[in-house]
N, C-alpha and C positions, 0 to 999 in steps of 0.2 A: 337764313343765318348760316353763316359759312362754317360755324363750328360744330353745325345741329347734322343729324346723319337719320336716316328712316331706313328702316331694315325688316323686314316681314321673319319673324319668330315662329319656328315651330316648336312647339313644349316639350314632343316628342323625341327630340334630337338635340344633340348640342356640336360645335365647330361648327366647320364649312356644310355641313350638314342642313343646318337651319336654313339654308338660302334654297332650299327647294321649293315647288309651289306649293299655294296656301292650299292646306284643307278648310273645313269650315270650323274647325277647333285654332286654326292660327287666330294671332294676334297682330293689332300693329301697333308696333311700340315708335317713342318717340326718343332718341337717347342726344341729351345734350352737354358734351364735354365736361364743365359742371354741374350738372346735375338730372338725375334721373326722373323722368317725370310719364306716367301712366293717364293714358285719356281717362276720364269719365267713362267711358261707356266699359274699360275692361279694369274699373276698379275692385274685380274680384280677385287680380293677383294681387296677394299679398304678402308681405314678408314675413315669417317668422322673429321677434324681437328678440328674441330669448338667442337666438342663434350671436355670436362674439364679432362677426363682421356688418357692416349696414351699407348705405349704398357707395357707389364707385367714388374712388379718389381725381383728385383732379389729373396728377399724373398717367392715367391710363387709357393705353394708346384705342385706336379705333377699332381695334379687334374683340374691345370687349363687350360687344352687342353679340357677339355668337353665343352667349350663354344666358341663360334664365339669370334673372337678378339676383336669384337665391345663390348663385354661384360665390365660390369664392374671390375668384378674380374682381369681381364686382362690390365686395363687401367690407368696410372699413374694420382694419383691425383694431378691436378693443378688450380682446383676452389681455393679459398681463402676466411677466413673470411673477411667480411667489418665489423667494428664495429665501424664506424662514422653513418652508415647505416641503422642500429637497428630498427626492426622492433616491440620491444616487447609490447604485450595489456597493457594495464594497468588497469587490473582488480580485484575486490573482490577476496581475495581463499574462498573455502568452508569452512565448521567447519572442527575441526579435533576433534577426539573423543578416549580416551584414557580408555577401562573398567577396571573393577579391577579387580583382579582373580575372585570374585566371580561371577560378571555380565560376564565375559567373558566365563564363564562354561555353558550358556544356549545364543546357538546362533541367534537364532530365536526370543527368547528374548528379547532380547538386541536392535535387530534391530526394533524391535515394540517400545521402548522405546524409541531409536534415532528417529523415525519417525518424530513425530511432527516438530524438531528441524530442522534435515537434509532434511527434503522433499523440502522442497520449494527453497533450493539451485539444487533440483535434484542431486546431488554427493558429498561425503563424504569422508573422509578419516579415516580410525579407526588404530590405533595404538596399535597391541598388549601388554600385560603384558609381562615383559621383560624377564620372565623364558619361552615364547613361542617362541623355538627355534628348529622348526622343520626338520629334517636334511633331504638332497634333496638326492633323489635319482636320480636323474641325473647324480650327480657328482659321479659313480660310475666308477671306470674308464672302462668298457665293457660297457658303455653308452656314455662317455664323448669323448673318444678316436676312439671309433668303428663304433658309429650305429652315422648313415645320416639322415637328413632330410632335404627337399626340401625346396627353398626360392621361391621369386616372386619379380622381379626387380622393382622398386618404382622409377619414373621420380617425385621429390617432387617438380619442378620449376613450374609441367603442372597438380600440384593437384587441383591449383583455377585457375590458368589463361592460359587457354586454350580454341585450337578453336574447334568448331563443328566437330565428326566426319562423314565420310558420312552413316556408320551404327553405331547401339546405341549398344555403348557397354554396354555386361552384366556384371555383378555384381560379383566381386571380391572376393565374398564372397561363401563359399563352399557350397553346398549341406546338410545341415542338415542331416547325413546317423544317421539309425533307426535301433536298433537290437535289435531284442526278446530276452529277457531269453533263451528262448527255444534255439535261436543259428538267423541267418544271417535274418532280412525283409526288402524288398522294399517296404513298407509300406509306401505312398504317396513320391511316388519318383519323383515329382515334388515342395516337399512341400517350398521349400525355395522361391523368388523371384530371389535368386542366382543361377547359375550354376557351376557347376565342371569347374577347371582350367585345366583339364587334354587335353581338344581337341586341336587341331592344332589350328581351328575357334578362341576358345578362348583368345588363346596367342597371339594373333596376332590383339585383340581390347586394347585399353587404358587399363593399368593396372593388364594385365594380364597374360604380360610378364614372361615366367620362369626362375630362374635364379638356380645356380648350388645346389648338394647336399653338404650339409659339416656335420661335426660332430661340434661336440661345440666348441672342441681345434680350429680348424679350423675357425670356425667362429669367436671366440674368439680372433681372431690373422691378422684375418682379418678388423676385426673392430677396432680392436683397430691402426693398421697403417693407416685405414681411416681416425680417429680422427685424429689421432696424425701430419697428414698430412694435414690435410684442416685446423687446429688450428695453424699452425707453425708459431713461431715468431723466428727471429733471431736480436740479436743485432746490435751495431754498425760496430763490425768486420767482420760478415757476419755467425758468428758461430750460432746453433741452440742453442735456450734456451728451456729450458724443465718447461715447466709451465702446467697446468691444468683448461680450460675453467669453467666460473660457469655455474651454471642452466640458470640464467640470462642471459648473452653470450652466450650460447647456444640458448635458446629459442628466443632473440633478432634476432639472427641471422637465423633460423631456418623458422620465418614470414617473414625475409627479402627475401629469396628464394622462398617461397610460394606466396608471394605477390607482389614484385617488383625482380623477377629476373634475373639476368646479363648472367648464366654460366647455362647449364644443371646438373644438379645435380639426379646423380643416386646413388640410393642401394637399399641392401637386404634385406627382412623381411622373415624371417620364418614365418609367420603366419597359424591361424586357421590349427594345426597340433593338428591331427584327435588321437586319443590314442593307436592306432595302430604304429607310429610311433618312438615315445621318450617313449609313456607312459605318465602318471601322472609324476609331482616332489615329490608328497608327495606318502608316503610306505600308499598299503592299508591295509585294516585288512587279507585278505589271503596271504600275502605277510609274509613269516617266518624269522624275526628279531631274530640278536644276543640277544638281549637286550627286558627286560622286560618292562624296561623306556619307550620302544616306544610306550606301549598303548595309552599313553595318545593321543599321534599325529594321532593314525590311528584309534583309534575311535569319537574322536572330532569332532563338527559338522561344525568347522573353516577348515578342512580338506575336499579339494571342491569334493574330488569323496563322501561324507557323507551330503554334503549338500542340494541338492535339494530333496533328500526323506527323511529329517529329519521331526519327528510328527507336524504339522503344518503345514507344505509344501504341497501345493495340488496337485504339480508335482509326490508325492511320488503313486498317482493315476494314474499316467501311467505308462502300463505295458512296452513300448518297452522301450530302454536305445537310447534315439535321442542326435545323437554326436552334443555336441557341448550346448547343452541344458541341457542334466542328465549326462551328460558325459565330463569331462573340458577338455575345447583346451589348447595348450602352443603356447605362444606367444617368441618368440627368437627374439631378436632387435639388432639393431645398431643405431648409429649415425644419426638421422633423420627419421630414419623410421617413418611409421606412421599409423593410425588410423582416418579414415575417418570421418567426422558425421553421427552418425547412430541412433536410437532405437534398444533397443533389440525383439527378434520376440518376437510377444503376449505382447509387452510392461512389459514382464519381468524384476523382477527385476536382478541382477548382481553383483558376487561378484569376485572381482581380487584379487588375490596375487602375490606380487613380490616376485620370490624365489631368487633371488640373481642378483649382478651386479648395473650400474648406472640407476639414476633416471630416472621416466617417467613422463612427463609432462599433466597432464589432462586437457579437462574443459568442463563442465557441463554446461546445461541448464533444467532448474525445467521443468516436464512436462504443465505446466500452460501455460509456454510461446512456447510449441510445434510450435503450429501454426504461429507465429510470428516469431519462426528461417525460415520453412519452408517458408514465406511468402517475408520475407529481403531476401533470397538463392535466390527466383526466381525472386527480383525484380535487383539484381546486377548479376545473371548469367541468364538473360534470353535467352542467344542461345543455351544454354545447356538442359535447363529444355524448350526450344520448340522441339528440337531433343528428347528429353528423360523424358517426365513427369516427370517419377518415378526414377528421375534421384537419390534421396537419399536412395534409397534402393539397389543402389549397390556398398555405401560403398565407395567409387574413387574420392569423391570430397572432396578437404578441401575447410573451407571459416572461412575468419578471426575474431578470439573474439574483435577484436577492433572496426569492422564494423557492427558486431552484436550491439556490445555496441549501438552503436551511431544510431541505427536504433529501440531501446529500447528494447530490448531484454536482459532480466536478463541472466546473463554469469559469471560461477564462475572458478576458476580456482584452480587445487589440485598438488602440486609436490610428489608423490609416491617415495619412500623409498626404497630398500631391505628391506623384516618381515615386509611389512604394507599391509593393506588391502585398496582396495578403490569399494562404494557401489555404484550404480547407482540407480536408482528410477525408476518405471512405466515412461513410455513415454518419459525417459528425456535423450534427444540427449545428445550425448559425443562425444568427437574425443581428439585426441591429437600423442603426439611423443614420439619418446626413446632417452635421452641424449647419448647414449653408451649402449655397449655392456651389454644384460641383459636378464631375462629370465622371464615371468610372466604366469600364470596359472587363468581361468576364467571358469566360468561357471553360472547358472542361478538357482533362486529360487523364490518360489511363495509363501507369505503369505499369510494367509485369507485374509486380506486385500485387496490384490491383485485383487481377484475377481471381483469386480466392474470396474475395469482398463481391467481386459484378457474380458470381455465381451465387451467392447469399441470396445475393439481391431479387434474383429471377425466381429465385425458389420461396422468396416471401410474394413475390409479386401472384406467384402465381396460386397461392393460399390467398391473395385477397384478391382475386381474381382481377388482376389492374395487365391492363396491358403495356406491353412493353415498348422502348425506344430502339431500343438494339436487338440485332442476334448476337447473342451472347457467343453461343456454341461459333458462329462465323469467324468472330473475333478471336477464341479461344483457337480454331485447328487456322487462322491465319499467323498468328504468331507461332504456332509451332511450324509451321510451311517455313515461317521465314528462318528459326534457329536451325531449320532440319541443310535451308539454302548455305547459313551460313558454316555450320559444322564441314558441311560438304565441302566448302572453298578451304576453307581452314586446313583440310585434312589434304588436299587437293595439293594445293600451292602455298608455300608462303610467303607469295606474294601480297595476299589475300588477307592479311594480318593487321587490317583496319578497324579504327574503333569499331563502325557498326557492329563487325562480326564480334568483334572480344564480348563485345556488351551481350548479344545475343547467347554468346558460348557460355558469361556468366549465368546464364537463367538455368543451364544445363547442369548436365551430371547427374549423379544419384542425389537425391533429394535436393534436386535445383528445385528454382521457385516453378520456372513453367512444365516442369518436369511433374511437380507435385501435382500442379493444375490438372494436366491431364490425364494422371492418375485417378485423381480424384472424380474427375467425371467419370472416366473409365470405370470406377467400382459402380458409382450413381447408375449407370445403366446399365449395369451386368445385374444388381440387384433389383430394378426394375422389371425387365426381360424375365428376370428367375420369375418372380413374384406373378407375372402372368401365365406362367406355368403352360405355353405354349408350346404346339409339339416345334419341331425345328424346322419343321417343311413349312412353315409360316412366318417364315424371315425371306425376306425379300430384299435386294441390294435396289437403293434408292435411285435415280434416274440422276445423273452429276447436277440437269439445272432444274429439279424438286419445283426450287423456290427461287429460283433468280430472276422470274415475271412477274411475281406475285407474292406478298409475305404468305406464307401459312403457320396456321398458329391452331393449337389445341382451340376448340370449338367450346370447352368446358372453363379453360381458363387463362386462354389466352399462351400461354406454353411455349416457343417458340419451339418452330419441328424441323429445324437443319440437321440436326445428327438423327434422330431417329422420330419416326411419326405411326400411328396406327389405322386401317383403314379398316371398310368392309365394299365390297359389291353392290353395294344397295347403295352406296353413298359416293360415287367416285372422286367426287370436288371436297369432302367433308374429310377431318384428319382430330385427330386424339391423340395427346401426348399418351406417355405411355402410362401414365399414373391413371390416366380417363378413359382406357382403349375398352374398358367393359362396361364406358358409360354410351359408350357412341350410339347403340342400334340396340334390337333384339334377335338379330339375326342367328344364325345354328355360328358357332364359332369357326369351322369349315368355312365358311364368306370371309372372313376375315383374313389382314393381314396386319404385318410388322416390317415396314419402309425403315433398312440402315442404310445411312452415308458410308461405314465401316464396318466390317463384323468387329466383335469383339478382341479376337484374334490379332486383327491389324493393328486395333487399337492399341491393344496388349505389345506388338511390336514397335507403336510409334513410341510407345514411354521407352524402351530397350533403347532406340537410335537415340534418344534425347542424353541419354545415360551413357552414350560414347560407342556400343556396340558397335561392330562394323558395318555386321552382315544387315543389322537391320536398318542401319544407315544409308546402307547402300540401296535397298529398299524401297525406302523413305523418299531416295535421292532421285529414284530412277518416277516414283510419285508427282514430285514437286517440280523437278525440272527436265524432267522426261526423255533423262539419261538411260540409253537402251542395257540391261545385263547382259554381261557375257554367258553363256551355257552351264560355265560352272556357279555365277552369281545366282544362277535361275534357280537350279540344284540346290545352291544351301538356302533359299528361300523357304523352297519348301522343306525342307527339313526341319529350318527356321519356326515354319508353322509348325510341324510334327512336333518339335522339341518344348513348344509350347503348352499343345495340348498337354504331353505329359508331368510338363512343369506344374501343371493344374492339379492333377490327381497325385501329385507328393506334397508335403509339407514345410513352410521355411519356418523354422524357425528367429524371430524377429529378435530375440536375445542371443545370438551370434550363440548358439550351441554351449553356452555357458550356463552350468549346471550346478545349483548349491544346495550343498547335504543339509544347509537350513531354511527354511523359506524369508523369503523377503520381509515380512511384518515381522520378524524377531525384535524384542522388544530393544530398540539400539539408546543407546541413553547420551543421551545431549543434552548439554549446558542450558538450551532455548526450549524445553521440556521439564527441565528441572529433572532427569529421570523419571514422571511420570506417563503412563499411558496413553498419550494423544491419541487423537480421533483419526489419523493417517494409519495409527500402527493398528486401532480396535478394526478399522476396514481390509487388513490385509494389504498392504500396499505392494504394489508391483512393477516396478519402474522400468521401464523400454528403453534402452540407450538408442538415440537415432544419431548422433553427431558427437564425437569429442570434443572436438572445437579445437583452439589453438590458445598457448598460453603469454600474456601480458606480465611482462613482469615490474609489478610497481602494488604499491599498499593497499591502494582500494582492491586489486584482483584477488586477494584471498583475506579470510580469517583465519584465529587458531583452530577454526572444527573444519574449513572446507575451502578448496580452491576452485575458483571462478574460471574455467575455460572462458574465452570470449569465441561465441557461435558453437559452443554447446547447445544441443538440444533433445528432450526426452521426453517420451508417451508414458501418460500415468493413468489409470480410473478415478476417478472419485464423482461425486452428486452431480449430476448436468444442474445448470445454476438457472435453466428456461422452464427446464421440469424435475425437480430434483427427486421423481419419485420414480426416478432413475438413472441408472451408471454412464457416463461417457468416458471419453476419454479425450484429456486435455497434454498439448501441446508447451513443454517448460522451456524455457532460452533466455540466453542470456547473449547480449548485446553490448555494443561499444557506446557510450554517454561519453566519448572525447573526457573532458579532462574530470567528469564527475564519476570516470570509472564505469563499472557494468551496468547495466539496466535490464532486472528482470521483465521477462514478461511470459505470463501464463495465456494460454486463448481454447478456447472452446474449439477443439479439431471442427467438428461439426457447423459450428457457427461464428466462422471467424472473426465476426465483429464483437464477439463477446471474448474482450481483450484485458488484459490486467498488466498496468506496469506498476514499479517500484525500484526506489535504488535497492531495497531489501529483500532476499528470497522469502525469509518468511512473511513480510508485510503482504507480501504479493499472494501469497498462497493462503494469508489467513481472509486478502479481499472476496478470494473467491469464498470459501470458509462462509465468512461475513453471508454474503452475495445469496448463499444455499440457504442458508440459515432461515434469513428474512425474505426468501420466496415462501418456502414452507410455510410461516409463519402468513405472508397474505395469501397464501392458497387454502389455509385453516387444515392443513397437515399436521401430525403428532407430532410432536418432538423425537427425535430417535435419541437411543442413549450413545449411540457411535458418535455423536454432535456433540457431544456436553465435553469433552474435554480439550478442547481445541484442538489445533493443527500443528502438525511437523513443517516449516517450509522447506527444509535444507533435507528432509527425509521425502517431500513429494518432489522436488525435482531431481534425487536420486542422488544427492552430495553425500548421504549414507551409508547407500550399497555395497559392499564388500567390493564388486567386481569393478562399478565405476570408480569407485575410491583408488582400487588399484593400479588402471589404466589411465585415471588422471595423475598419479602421483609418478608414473614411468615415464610421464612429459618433464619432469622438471628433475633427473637424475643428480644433476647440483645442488639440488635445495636451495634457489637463489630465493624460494619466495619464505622469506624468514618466518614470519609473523606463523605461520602453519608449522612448519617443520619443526622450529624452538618449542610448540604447546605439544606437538608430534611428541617430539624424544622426550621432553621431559613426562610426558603420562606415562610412556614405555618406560623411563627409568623409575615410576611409582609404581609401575604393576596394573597401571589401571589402562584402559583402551574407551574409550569415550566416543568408539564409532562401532565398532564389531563387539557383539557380546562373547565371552572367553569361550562358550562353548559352541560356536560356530566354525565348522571348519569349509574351506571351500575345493571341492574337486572338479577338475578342467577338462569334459575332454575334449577341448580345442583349446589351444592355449594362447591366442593371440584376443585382443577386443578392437576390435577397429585398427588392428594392425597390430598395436603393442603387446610388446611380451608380458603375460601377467605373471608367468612365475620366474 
């Protein structure tokens, strides 16, 4: 029979896999176009009934003998929608964001410009200009017709509501594979928290299931008889009507399966296919085009193999190509596939593109409310996350945006297009599904900005002792190499006065972003170092290639040891970051040492050259690009250093030498207090001016009690919100929202994903408020009485303060900003003062803040 096909089956395996030789557990099945039919002698395979598909359709092609019968591919769909049943969130979408050619020609850009607006939804949607019509090479038919790639069967009834297994499955999620320039490294080949899908073990936990190879025709043809078969409606006669579900009915129904489901529901996801496999969709630049038109697509930094080492990106700092991270996955969908809750590694940001097909469903949560998804996950799946801590980092759970809602957690949600783009944010979980058949392309990038978030990140990583994808610290003194290159040219010639460098010079100055960064490490391992309380003749200048053969990484917790590492004598190959260097050995401490990339000292000088300094520019410069000093640059080097040390044993004062005859928590009486006693003034508050900022003149930028610098910013104390049974110190600013005016935002210095925006100072400062409140509260802490009267906002980002009151109000000498000034004069002309209590007086002796004259 020419339609009949004989194929020896191994149970064990599924694909091209199966065609191996028989063990004495194979079978030989007999598979006939129409129908499925088992000898007699191995009628002990049988089907599950209970399962929503039964055996194969007529339509399917020859390929579907690679799989056990129980497969999907093989099984007639007979779930059904329920659409009285409708499960759908009812939630915010994100912004969507639409550039114009011109902002859409610098990618990096742009997204520094969205920031403000989109962060705090954590996911975005950007919609390109509509000549951005980049043609897929996919659809190439020696791609579309020919070449396979592997899926993984997706049970989507048993994504949230499932029981314990008795081992934890692992993580769904591939292997981060790492390849040199040079050619093939296994360079931290544990690095992911995921494992390879490829083991028998694997496929055989939750979600890890293989499912067959197809080409896109294929899968294309497949999916689309799924839909069309679980959507079916037939009229009164009993004939099929041909209609088309929305997003709505889809995604309705899509939560009803997830969260209250009747029928097993299985399918296929292509996922995290590795570029070995399909390739990229978009053509790269070595790739030889008919057409000259195509530069534009394949040098574009919207074109994600061009993305993550575009100038800015501090990924572009790493040398190896890490799949999946420098390298974009493709994502091939059907009908409910899905997308788990995750973080990106390193709290990376993310950029997806849909290159063709139906929509994909998103939703986002800002990293702000990280811990608050993570905390609702484990308080409604606790048998899961007692089997499996770290049960979110392998990708396999969904949990629903409506539950999230109701448990307060901000949750937004994005429908994806064909030609759109959708961004995710540092720290901010995503998950979602594919309406249908479709194809998307993702991959990862780092702005400077980043930096402060990828250091979070390493420092929780390595509390859960999880190994790491990057060297952080690498990427960190590689971006400063590049600003230290670019200041140099800048200062040099101005000839030299190209974007790259401007961009780079922005990160600079005092309290630049990458400026802060490496400050911020800078303190991190000076208080390390102290903490070991080692003599000094136990610091050791690191060898330049440490670690350029071989990752090394803390022994205790993975750590990563490019800036500084610990060792002893008894162990020469073994290293301990510095938080573990007294867990290494037993050795007399005399063995031991303390391996730096920098003393501290240099360190101490690389923030001074970021900052503009010359001397240590020059420094820096002679460092980076191995510009030789002249005898006198040699001279104030070391001086340089001399001036240092002594910089260390005096004292800066960080409130600019401004000195008040009354202390900061005087009782100041504000409209948004009613004059009584808040919880800002019962704590003493003491507010740190770090930035003026610059003034806006239009109605949102002030009220009658306070004016809005935009890029002000200020250090304050109050409750850490991770552990409130103690003080930190948080970060207040205030930002540009374009035409919705300022956007505060409060962050936990410390842990800068722990972020708060609002268009409102107090709303934002009472979130935190909130935030302290209800940790206490699940940690089964007292109530304090400093808590019970609420919060100042406009007194905790320092709109109170006698001194910034005064220096803010020396910007705007005209009083163009009405609304303030008018409630101004007219208190002074009642005798009342509604920000300074009368018997407050203030004595200067420096009389400037941040430049301006205060008296």
């Amino acid at each position: 029979d020419p339609t009949s096909l004989f194929c020896e089956l191994n149970l064990g395996f599924v694909g091209s896999q199966s065609k191996k030789a028989l063990s004495s557990q194979n079978l030989l099945l007999r598979i006939d176009m129409d129908n499925l039919s088992v000898a007699p002698s191995e009628s002990e395979i049988k089907e599950d009934m209970s399962l929503k598909n039964h055996p194969p359709d007529k339509d399917k092609d020859k390929d579907t003998i690679m799989e056990p019968p129980s497969s999907p591919r093989h099984r007639k769909v007979v779930a059904r929608w329920l659409p009285d049943e409708a499960q759908r969130p009812m939630i915010d979408d994100a912004p969507v964001f639409t550039p114009s050619l011109e902002e859409f020609e610098d990618t990096l850009a742009y997204i520094e410009k969205i920031r403000p607006l989109a962060e705090p939804f954590g996911i975005c949607r950007i919609i390109p200009p509509s000549t951005w019509t980049p043609p897929c090479r996919l659809k190439e038919k020696s791609i579309w017709e020919h070449t396979k790639f592997p899926t993984r069967i997706q049970n989507v009834d048993l994504l949230q509501n499932r029981e314990p297994m008795k081992k934890k499955p692992k993580s769904r999620k591939r292997k981060r594979r790492r390849n040199s320039r040079m050619g093939s490294s296994r360079r931290r080949s544990g690095s992911s928290p995921s494992e390879s899908t490829s083991s028998p073990e694997a496929e055989e936990k939750f979600g890890f299931n293989s499912g067959s190879d197809f080409t896109l025709d294929e899968f294309e043809k497949f999916a689309l008889h799924f839909k069309d078969s679980y959507f079916e409606k037939k009229d009164s006669s009993g004939d099929i009507v041909r209609w088309t579900p929305s997003v709505d009915d889809i995604e309705g129904e899509y939560w009803r399966i997830v969260e209250q489901p009747t029928d097993e529901v299985e399918v296929y996801y292509g996922a995290d296919l590795e570029n070995g496999v399909l390739g990229s969709g978009f053509y790269k630049r070595a790739e030889k085009l008919a057409s000259s038109d195509m530069d534009q697509y394949t040098v574009s930094g919207w074109n994600l193999n061009n993305l993550p080492r575009l100038p800015g990106s501090v990924l572009s700092f790493e040398d190896c190509d890490i799949s999946g991270v420098l390298v974009p996955w493709l994502y091939v969908g059907m009908c409910f596939s899905s997308f788990c809750w995750h973080v990106e590694d390193h709290h990376l940001y993310s950029l997806n593109y849909h290159h063709f097909g139906e929509p994909k469903v998103w939703y986002g949560v800002p990293g702000s409310n990280a811990t608050a998804l993570e905390k609702a996950m484990r308080k409604h799946l606790p048998d899961l996350f007692d089997e499996q801590p770290d049960l979110l980092h392998g990708l396999v759970t969904q949990f629903s945006p409506s539950i999230l809602k109701d448990e307060g957690v901000q949750v937004y949600r994005v429908v994806q297009n064909a030609g759109e783009y959708v961004l995710t944010f540092p720290r901010a979980y995503h998950a979602g599904f594919n309406c249908g058949f479709n194809c998307a392309e993702a991959v990862n990038v780092a702005p400077v900005d980043w930096l402060a978030h990828g250091q979070n990140a390493v420092e929780l990583y390595s509390k859960e002792t999880r190994k790491t994808s990057l060297s952080h610290d690498k990427l960190l003194l590689g971006a400063a190499y590049e600003a230290v290159k670019a200041l140099w040219e800048l200062s040099a010639s101005a000839e030299k006065k190209n974007t790259t460098n401007l961009r780079w010079k922005s990160f600079c100055g005092k309290n630049g972003t990458l400026t802060n960064a490496i400050q911020a490490r800078l303190q991190m391992e000076e208080e390390r170092i102290a903490a070991l309380g080692r003599d000094s003749s136990s610091l050791m200048k690191m060898e330049k290639d440490f670690d350029s053969s071989c990752e090394r990484e803390c022994f205790s917790c993975f750590y990563d040891l490019h800036l500084a590492a610990s060792g002893c004598k008894c162990s020469p190959e073994e290293y301990a970051c510095l938080k573990h260097a007294d867990d290494l050995c037993s050795c007399d401490e005399k063995d031991g040492f303390i391996l730096v990339r920098y003393t501290m000292d240099e360190l101490s000088s690389l923030v001074r050259a970021l900052e503009g300094e010359s001397d240590d520019l020059k420094i820096w410069a002679s460092k980076v690009l191995g510009i030789e000093l002249s005898d006198e640059d040699q001279t104030k080097t070391s001086s340089v250093i001399s001036q240092e040390k002594k910089l260390k044993e005096g004292s800066f004062d960080l409130n600019i030498d401004l000195e008040l005859d009354c202390q900061e928590d005087l009782k100041e009486e504000a409209s948004t207090s009613g004059g009584e006693l808040t919880s800002s003034e019962n704590l003493g508050v003491s507010v740190e001016p770090i930035n003026l900022g610059v003034l806006i003149f239009g109605k949102l930028w002030c009220n009658k009690h306070a004016i809005f610098p935009k890029g002000f910013r200020s250090r304050v104390k109050f409750y850490n919100v991770l552990d409130p049974t103690r003080m930190s110190t948080y970060i207040s600013e205030v930002l540009d929202a374009g035409l919705m005016g300022p956007l505060f935002r409060v962050t936990l210095e410390e842990s800068p994903d722990e972020s708060f925006f609002n268009v409102s100072a107090q709303q934002c400062w009472e979130m935190v408020f909130q935030r302290v409140k209800d940790t206490r509260t699940s940690l089964g802490l007292p109530s304090l009485p400093q808590l019970e009267g609420g919060i100042n906002g406009l007194q905790m980002f320092g709109f109170l303060s006698p001194s910034i009151v005064q220096a803010i109000e020396a910007l705007d000498p005209n009083h163009r900003l009405v609304e303030y000034w008018n409630h101004k004069n007219q208190a002074s002309a009642d005798s009342k003062d509604h920000f300074i209590t009368s018997n407050c007086s203030v004595s200067l002796t420096k009389g400037k803040l941040f430049g301006v004259d205060l008296m």
